[in-house]
MOPAC internal coordinates of N, CA, C and O (Angstrom, degrees):
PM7 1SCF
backbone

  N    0.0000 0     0.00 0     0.00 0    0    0    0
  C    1.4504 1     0.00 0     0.00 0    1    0    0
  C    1.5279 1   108.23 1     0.00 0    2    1    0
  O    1.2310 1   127.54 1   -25.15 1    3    2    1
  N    1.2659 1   103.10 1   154.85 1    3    2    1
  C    1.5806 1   110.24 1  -168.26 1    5    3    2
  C    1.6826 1   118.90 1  -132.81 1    6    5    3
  O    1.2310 1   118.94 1   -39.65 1    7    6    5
  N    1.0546 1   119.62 1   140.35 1    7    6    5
  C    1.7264 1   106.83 1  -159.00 1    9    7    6
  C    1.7043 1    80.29 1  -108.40 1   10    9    7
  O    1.2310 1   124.15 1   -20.11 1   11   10    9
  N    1.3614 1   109.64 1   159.89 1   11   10    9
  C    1.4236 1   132.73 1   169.14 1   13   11   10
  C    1.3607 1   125.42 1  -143.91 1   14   13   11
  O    1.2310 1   130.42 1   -65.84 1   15   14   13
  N    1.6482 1    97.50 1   114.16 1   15   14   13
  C    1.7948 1   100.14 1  -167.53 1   17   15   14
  C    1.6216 1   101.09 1  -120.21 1   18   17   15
  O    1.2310 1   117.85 1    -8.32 1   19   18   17
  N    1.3722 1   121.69 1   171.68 1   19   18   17
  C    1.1665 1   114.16 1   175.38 1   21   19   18
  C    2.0738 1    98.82 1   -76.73 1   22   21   19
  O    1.2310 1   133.44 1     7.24 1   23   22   21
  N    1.4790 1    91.63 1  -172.76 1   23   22   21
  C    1.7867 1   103.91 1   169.80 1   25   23   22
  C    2.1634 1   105.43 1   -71.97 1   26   25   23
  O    1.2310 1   134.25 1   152.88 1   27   26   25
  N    1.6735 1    90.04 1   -27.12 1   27   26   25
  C    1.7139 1    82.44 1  -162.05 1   29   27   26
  C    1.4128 1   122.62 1   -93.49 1   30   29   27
  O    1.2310 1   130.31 1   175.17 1   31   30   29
  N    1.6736 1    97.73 1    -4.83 1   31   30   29
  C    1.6835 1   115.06 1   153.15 1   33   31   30
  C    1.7454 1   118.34 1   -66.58 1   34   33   31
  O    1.2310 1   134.25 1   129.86 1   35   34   33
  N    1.3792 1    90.04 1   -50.14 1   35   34   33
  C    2.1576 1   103.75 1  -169.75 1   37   35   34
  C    1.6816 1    96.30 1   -58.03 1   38   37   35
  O    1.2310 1   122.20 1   134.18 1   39   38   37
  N    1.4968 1   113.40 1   -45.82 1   39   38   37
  C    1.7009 1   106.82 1  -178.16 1   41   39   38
  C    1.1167 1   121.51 1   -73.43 1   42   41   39
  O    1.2310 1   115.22 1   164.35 1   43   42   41
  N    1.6293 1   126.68 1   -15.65 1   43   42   41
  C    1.5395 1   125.34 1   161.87 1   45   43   42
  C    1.4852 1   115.88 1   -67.91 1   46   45   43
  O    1.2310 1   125.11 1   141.07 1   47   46   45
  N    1.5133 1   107.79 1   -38.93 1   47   46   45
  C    1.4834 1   127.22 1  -150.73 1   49   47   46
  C    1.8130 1   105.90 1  -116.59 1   50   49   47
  O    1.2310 1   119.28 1  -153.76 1   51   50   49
  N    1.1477 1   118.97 1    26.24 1   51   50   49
  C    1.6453 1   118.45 1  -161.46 1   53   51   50
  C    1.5844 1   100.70 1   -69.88 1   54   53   51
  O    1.2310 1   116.62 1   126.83 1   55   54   53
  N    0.8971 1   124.03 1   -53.17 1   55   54   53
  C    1.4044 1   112.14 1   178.01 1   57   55   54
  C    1.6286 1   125.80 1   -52.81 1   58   57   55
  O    1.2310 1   121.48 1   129.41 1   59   58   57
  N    1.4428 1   114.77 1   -50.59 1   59   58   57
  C    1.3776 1   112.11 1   146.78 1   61   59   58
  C    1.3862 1   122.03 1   -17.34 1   62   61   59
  O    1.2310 1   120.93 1   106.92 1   63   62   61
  N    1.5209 1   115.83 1   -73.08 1   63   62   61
  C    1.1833 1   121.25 1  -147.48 1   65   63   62
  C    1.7868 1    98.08 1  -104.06 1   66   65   63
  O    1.2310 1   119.70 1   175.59 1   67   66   65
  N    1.4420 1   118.18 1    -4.41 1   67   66   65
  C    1.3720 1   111.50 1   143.79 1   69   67   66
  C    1.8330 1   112.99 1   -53.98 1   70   69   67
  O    1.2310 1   118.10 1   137.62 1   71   70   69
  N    1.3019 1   121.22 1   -42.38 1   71   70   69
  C    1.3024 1   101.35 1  -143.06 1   73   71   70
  C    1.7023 1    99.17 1  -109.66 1   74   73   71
  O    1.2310 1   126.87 1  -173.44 1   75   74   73
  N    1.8373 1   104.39 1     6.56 1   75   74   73
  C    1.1290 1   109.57 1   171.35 1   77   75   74
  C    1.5367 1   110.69 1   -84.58 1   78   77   75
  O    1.2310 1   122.47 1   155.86 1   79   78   77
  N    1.4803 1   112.87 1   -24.14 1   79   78   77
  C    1.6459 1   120.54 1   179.00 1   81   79   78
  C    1.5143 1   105.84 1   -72.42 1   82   81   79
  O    1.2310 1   115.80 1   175.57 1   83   82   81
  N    1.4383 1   125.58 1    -4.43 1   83   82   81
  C    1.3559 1   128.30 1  -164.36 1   85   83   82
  C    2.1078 1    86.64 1   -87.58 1   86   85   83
  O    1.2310 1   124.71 1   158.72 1   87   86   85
  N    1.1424 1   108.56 1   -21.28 1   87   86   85
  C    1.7653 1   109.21 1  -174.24 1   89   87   86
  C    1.5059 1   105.05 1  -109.50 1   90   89   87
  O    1.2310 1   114.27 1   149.79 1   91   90   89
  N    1.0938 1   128.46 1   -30.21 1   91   90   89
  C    1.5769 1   131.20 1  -149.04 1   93   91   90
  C    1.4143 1    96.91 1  -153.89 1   94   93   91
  O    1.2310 1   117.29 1   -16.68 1   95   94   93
  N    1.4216 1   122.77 1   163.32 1   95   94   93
  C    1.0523 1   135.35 1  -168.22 1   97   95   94
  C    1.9475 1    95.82 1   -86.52 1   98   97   95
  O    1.2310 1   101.22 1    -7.03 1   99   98   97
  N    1.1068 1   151.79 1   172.97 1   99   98   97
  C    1.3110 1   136.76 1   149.23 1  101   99   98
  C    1.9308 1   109.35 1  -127.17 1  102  101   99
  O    1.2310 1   128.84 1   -62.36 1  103  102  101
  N    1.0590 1   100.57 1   117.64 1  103  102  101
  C    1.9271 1    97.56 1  -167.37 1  105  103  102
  C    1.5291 1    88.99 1   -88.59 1  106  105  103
  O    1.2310 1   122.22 1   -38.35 1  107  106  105
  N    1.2644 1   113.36 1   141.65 1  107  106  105
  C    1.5046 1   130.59 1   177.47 1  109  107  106
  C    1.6359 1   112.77 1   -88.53 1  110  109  107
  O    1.2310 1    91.21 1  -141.34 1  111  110  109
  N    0.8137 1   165.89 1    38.66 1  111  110  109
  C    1.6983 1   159.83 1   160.98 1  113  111  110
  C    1.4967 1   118.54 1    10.09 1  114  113  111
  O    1.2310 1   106.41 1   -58.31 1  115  114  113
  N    1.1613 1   142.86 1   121.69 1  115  114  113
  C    1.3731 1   136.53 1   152.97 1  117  115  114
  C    1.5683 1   107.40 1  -127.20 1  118  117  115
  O    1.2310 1   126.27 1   -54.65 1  119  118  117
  N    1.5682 1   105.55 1   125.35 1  119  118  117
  C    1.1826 1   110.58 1  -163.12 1  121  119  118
  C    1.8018 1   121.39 1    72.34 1  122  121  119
  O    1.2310 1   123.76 1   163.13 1  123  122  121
  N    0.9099 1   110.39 1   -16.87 1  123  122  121
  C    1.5603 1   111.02 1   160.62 1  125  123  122
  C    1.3505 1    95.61 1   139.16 1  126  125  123
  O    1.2310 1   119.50 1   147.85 1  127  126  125
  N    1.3316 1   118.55 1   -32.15 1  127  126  125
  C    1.9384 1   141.74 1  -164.84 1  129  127  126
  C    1.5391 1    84.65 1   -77.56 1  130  129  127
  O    1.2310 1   127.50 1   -50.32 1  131  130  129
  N    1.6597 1   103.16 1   129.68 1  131  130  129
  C    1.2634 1   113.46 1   158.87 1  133  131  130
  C    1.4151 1   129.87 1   -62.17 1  134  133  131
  O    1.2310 1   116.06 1   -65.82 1  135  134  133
  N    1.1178 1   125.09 1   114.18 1  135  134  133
  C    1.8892 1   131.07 1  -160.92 1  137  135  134
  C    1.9468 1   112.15 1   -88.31 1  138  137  135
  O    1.2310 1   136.06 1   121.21 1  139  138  137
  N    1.6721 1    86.52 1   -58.79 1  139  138  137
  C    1.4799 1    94.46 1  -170.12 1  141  139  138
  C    1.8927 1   101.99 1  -140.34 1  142  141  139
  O    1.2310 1   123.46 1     1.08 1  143  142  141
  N    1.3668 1   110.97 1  -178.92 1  143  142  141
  C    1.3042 1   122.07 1  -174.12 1  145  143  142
  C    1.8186 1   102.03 1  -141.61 1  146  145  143
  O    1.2310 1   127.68 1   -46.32 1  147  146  145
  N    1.2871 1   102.82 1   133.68 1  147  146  145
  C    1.4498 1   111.99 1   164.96 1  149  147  146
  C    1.1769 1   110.41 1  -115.17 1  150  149  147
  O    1.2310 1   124.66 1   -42.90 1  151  150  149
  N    1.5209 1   108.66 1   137.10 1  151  150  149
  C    1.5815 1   116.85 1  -168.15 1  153  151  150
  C    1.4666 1   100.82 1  -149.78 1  154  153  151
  O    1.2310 1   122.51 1   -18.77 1  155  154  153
  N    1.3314 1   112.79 1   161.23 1  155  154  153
  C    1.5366 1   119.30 1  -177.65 1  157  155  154
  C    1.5920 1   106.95 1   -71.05 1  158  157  155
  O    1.2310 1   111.76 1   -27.15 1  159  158  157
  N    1.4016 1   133.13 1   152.85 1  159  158  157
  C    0.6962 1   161.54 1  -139.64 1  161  159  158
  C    1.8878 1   108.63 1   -78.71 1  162  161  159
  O    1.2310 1   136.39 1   114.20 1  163  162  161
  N    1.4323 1    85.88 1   -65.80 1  163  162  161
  C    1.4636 1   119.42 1   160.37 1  165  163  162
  C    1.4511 1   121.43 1   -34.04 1  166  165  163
  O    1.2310 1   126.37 1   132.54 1  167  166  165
  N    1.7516 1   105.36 1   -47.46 1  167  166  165
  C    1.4799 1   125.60 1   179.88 1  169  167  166
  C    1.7046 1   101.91 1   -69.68 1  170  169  167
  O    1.2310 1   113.95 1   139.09 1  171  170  169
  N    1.0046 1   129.06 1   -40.91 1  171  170  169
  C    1.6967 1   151.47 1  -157.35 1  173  171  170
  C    1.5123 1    83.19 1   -86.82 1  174  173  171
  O    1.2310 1   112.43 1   112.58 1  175  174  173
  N    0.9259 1   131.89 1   -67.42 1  175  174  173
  C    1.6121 1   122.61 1  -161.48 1  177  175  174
  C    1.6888 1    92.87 1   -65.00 1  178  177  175
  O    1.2310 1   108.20 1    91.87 1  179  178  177
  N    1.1654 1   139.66 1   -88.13 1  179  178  177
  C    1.4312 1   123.36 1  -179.06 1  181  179  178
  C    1.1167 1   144.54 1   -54.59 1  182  181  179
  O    1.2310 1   122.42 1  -175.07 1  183  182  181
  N    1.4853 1   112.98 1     4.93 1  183  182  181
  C    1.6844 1   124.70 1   138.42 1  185  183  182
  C    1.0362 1   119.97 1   -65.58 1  186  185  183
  O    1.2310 1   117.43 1   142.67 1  187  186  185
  N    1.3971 1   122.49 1   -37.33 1  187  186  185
  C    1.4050 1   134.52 1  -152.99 1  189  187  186
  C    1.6699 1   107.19 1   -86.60 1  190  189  187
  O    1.2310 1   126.05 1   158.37 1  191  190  189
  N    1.7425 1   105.97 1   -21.63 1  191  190  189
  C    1.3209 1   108.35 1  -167.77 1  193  191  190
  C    2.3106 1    95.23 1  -106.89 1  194  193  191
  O    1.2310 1   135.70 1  -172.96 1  195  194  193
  N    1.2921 1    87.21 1     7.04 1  195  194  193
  C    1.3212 1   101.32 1  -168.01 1  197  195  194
  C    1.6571 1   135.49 1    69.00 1  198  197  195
  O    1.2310 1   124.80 1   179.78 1  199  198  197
  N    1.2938 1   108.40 1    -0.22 1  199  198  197
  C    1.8769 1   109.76 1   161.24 1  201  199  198
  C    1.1343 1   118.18 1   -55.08 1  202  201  199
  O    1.2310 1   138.52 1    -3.07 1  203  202  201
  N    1.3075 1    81.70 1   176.93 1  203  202  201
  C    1.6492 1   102.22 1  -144.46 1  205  203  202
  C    1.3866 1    98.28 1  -138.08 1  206  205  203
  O    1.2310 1   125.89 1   -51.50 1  207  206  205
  N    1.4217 1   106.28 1   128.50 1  207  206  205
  C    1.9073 1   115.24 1  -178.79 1  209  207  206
  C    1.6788 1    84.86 1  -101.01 1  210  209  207
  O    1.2310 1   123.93 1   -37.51 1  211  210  209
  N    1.4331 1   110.07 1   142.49 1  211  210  209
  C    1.1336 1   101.40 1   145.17 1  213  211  210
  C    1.5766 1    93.62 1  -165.66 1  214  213  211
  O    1.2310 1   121.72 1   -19.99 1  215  214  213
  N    1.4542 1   114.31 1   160.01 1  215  214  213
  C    1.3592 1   140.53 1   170.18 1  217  215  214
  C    1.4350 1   123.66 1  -104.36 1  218  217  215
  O    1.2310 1   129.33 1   -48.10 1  219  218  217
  N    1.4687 1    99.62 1   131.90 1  219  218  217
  C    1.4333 1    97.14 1   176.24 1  221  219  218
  C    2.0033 1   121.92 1   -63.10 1  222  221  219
  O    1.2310 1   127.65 1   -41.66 1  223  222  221
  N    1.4692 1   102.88 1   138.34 1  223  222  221
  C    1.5782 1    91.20 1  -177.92 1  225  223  222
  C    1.3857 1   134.45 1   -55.86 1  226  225  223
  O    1.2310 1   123.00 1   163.46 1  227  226  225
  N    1.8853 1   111.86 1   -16.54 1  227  226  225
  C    1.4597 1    96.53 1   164.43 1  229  227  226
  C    1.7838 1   113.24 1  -108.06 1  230  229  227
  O    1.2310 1   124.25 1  -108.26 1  231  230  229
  N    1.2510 1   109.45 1    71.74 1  231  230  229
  C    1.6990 1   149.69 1   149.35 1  233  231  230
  C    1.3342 1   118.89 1  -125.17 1  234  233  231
  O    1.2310 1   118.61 1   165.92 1  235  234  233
  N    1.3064 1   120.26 1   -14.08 1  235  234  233
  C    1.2024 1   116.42 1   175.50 1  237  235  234
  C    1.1553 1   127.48 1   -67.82 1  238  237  235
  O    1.2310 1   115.31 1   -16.48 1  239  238  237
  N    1.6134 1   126.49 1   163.52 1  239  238  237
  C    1.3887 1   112.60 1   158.74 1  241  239  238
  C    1.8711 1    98.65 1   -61.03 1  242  241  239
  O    1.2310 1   137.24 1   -16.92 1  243  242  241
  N    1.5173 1    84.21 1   163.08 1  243  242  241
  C    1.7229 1   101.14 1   174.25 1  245  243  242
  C    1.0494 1   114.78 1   -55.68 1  246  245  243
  O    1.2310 1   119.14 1   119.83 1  247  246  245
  N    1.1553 1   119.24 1   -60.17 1  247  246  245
  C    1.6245 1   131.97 1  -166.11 1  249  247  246
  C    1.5508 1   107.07 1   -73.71 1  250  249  247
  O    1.2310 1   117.76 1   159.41 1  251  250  249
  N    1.1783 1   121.88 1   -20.59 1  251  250  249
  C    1.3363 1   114.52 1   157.61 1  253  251  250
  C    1.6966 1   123.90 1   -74.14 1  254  253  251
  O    1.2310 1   128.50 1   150.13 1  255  254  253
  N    1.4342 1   101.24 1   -29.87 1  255  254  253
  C    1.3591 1    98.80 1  -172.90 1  257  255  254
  C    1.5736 1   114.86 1   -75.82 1  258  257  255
  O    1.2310 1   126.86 1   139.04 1  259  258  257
  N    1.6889 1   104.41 1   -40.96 1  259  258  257
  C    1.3807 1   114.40 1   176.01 1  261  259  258
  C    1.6408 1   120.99 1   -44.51 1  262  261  259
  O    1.2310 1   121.11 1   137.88 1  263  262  261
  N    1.8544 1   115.48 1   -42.12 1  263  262  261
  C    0.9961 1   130.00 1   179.81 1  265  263  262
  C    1.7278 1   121.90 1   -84.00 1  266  265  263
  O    1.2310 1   127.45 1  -176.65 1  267  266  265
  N    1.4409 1   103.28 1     3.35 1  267  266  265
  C    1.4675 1   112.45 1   155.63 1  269  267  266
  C    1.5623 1   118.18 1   -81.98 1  270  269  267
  O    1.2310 1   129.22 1   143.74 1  271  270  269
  N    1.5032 1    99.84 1   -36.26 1  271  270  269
  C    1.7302 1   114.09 1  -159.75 1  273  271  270
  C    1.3197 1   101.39 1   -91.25 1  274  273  271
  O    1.2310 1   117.50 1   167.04 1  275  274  273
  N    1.6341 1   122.36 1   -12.96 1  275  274  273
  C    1.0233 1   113.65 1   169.33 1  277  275  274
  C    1.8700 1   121.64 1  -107.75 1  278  277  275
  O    1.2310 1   130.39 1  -151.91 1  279  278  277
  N    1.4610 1    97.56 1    28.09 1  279  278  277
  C    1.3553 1    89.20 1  -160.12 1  281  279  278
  C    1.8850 1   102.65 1  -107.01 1  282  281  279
  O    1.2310 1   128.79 1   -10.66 1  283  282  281
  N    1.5996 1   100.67 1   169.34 1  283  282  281
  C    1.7095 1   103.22 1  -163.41 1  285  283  282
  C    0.8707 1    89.93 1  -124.36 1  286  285  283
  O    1.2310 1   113.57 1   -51.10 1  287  286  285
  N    1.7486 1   129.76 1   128.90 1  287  286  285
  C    1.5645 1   127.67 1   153.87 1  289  287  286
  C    1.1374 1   100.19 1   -98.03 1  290  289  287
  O    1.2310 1   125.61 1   -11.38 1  291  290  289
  N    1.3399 1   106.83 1   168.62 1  291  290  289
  C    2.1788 1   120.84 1  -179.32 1  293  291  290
  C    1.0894 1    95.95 1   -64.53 1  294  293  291
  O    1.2310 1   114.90 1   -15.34 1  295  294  293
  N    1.1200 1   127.27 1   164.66 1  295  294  293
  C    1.3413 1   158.55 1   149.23 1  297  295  294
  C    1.7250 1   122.13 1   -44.79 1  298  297  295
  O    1.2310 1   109.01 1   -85.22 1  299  298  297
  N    1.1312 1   138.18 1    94.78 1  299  298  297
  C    1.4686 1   129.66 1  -160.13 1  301  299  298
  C    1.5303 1   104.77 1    99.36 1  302  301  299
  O    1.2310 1   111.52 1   -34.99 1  303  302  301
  N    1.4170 1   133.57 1   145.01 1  303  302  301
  C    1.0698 1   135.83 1   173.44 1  305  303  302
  C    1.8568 1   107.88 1  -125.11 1  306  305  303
  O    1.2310 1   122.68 1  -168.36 1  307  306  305
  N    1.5386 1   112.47 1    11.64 1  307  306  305
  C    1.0906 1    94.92 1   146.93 1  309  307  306
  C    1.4734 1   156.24 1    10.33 1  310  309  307
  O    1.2310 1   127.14 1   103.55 1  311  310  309
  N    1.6549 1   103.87 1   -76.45 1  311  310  309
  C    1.1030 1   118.83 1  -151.11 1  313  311  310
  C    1.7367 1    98.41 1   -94.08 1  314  313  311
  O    1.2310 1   118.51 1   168.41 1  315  314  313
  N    1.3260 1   120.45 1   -11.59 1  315  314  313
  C    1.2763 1   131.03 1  -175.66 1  317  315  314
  C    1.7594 1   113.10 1   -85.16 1  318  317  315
  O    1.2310 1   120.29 1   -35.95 1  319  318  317
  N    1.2250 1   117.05 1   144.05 1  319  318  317
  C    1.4350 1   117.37 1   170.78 1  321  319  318
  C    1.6583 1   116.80 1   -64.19 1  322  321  319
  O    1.2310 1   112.61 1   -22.64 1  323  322  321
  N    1.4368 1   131.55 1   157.36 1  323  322  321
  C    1.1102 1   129.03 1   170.51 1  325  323  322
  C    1.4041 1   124.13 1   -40.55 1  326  325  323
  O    1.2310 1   129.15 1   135.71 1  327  326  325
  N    1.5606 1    99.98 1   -44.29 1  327  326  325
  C    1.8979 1    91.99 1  -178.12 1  329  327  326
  C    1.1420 1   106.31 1   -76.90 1  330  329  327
  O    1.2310 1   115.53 1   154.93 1  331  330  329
  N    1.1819 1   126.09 1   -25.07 1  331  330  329
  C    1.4200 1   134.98 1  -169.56 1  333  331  330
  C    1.8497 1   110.74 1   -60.67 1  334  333  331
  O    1.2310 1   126.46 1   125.45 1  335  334  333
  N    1.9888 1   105.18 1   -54.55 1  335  334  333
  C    1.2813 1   112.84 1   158.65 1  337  335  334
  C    1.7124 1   122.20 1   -42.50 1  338  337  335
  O    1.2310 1   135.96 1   140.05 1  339  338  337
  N    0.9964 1    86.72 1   -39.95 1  339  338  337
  C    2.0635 1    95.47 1  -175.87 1  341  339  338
  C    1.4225 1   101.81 1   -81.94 1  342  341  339
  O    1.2310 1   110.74 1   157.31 1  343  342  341
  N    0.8398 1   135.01 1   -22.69 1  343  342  341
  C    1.5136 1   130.16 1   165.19 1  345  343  342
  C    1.8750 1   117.93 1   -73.28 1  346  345  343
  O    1.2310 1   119.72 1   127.63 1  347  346  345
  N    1.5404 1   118.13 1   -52.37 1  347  346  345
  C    1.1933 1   118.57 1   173.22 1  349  347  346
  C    1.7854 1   110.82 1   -60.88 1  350  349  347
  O    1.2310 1   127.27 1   144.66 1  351  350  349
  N    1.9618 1   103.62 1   -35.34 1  351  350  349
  C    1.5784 1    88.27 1   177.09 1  353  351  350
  C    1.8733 1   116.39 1   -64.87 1  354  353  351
  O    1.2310 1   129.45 1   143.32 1  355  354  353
  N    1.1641 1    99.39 1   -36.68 1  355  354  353
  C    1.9826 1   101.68 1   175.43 1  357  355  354
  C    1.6966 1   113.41 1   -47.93 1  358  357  355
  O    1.2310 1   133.31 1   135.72 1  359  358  357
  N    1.3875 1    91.87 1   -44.28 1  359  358  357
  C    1.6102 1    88.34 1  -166.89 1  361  359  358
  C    1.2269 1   111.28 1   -67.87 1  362  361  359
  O    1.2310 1   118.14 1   134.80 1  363  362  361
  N    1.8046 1   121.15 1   -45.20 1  363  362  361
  C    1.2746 1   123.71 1  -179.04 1  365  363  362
  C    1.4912 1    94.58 1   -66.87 1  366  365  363
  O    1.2310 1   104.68 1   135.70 1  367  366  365
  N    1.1866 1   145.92 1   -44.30 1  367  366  365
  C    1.7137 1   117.32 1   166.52 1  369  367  366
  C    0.8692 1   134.84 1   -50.55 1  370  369  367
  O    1.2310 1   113.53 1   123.37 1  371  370  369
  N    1.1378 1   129.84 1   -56.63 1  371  370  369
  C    1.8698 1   128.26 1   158.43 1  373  371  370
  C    1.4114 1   100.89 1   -50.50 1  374  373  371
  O    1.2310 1    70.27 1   130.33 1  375  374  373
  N    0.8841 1   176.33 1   -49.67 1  375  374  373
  C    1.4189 1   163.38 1  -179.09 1  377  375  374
  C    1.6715 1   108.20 1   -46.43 1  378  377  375
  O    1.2310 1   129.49 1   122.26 1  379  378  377
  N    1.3424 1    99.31 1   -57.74 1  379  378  377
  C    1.6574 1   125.38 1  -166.68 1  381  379  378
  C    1.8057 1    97.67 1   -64.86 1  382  381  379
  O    1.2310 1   127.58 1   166.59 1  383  382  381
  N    1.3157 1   103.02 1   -13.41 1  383  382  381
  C    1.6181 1   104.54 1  -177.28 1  385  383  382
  C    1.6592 1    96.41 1  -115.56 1  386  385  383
  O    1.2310 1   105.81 1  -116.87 1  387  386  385
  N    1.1025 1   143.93 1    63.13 1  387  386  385
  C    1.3191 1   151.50 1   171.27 1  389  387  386
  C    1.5261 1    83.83 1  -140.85 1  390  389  387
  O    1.2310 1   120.10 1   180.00 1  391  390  389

């Protein structure tokens, strides 16, 4: 879950919402349009090196898992980036192995 404040809340309230990005992502707004994201530090270094968290689907909540097992992509993966392809092929393997 992700909190969303404007820019003119985060500059009254920065420490707050420093130590709320330490749990949750916090998306910044200017003009209503999401601008920027504050995130823990920790999170930034293993984006940055490009890993990857992921959990197996029966750890999931339910309702997340159900809405994987029930879900339809188009036909052709085309339209998707390479990592993006290598990600839908993993998932449909771990699925295909339940």
């Amino acid at each position: 879950m992700t909190v969303t404040v404007p820019a003119a809340e985060v500059s009254k309230n920065f420490g707050a919402y420093q130590d709320a990005a330490v749990r949750e992502p916090v998306i910044i707004t200017k003009n209503g349009r999401p601008r920027t994201v504050l995130i823990a530090y920790e999170d930034f270094v293993r984006l940055s090196k490009g890993e990857r968290r992921a959990e197996p689907t029966s750890e999931s909540r339910q309702p997340d898992s159900a809405a994987v097992e029930g879900a339809e992509t188009e036909r052709g993966l085309d339209h998707l980036s390479p990592e993006a392809r290598s990600l839908v092929d993993l998932a449909c393997d771990i699925l295909t192995r339940r």
